[in-house]
C-alpha positions, 0 to 999 in steps of 0.5 A: 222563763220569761221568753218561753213564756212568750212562746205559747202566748201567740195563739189566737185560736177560736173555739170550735167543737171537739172532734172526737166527740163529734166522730163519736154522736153520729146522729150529729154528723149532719151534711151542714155541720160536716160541710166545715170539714170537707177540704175543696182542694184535697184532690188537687194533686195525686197521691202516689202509694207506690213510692211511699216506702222511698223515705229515707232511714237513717241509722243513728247508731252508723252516724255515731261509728267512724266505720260507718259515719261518712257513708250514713252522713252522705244519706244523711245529706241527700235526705235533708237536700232532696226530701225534708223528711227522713226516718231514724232507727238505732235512736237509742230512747228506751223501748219502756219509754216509748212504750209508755209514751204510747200508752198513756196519751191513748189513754188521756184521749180515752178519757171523759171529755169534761176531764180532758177539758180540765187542761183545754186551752186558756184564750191566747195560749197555744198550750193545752186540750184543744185545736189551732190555727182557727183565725176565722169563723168560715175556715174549714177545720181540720178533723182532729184533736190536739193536746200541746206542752212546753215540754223543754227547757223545764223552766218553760213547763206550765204544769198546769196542763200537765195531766194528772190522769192517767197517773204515769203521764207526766213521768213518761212526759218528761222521759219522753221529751228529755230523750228526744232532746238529746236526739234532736242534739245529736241530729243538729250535730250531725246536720252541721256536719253535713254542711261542714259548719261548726256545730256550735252555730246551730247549738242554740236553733232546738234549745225549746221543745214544743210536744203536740199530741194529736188525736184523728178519729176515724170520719165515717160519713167521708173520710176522703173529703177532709184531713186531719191536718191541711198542707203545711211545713213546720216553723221549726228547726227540726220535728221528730213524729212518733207514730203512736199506732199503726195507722197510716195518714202522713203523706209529704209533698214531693214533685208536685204529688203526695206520698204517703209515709209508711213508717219503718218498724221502731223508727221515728220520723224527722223533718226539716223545718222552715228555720233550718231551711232558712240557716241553710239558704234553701240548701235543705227545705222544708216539706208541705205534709198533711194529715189524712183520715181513716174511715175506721180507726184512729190515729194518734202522733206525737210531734217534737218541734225544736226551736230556738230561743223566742228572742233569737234570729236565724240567719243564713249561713252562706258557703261562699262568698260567691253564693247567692243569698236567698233568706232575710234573718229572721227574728224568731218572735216576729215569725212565731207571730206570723206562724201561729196567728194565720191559717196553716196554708203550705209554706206562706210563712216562709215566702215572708223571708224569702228575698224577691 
């Protein structure tokens, strides 16, 4: 597919060290070289562990019963309204593939790096073993590694990123990702209804998925100077996160503080993303989030973003004629391009379609 093509050719990321092997050869860990990770502002607002079992759960399986569906479309609303970040449970993709899933990316990160960079990133492409969102050579960086596809539709793969080791990977890939598919459907069903818009204008806002693997070793030195991700919303439509193992760093920005998310057993996370926001005027928001650092164990995630065609718009649907319109349509390649080529900082993209 020509246009999916297009998507990952917008990156314009420099090289940088691996990270994982930086965390690894301690003796390279220098105040010169660490000094481009450590985040000035990563105090600038308190963190609030007492609230972080607050995030809203979702129950799918509730949204599907016409007992249950009006009480759990409720939450579903408040939710999207006063969070930008729920939890789903009952989301029905299989235990084995999850479990898979999970055990295979905690393998390819395993792997030798001279193996891994077989799939590195290629100049211009967001696809591939690597970083992003490195736009100048005095940025800080962010204490990570990622690994990212075009996973759907299945004509916008790019197969030769598509790891061969360990050998299960690629099955448990395409599983994973054609079962997130069909729950991000579900979810965009369910939050057109919660608008009482027809389902249909928000069929083509996920019909491309972007997967993004993310590796965060441990920073031993001071992991409470630098983060595995900066202050961000996500360009897309909606993202789903699952948590590969237990430990913890995700926290969302609410009233002006951070609050860490501890995630529900067998749950995986969704959030709002700046194109959903700007089809529902505001109405539903995306959430800054950021990634934080153990100083002894690794985290690894998995990130589903769902987006709409890369020749498409986005415009806002407005309930009334007497609402206010707050968002200009956007063309879905014009944003990509101001997304994927500046530093990740907050929500700076979507104040470009923000109306003054």
């Amino acid at each position: 597919s020509v246009s999916e093509s297009r998507w990952s050719k917008l990156a314009v990321t420099l090289p940088v060290r691996n990270v994982q092997a930086l965390a690894a050869s301690t003796g390279e860990l220098t105040a010169e070289v660490i000094e481009r990770y450590i985040q000035p502002d990563i105090d600038a607002f308190a963190v609030l562990d007492e609230h972080s079992d607050e995030v809203p759960v979702i129950d799918v399986g509730k949204l599907s019963s016409p007992e249950s569906v009006e009480a759990e479309a409720a939450k579903l609303k408040f939710a999207c309204a006063e969070w930008g970040f729920f939890q789903v449970v009952n989301h029905g993709i299989p235990d084995e593939v999850i479990m898979g899933m999970k055990h295979d990316i905690q393998k390819f990160f395993q792997l030798p790096l001279d193996v891994k960079n077989a799939y590195a990133q290629r100049q211009g492409d967001l696809q591939g073993y690597g970083q992003a969102f490195v736009v100048s050579d005095d940025q800080k960086l962010e204490w990570g590694d990622m690994f990212a596809l075009f996973a759907q539709p299945p004509e916008a793969r790019d197969m030769s990123y598509w790891p061969c080791e360990p050998h299960t990977f690629r099955n448990f890939i395409e599983k994973y990702s054609s079962e997130v598919m069909k729950l991000a459907h579900s979810l965009g069903v369910f939050v057109a209804k919660t608008l009482d818009l027809n389902p249909g204008l928000v069929e083509d806002k996920h019909v491309a998925q972007f997967l993004r693997m993310g590796y965060y070793p441990p920073c031993t030195p001071m992991p409470e100077k630098v983060l595995g991700f900066t202050p961000h919303s996500d360009m897309s439509f909606l993202t789903i996160l699952l948590e590969v193992n237990s430990v913890q760093g995700l926290q969302i920005r609410r009233h002006g503080a951070w609050i860490p998310v501890k995630p529900c057993r067998d749950a995986l996370l969704v959030n709002v993303g700046d194109l959903l926001e700007i089809m529902t005027n505001g109405k539903y928001k995306s959430i800054e989030h950021r990634v934080t650092i153990n100083a002894h164990k690794e985290r690894l995630t998995v990130s589903a973003f769902h987006l709409p065609n890369y020749d498409g718009i986005v415009s806002p649907i407005l309930e009334t004629r007497e609402e206010k319109l707050l968002y200009k349509t956007v063309k879905v390649e014009e944003y990509a391009r101001l997304f994927f080529t500046n530093k990740l900082e907050g929500k700076r993209a979507l104040d470009h379609a923000k109306l003054s």
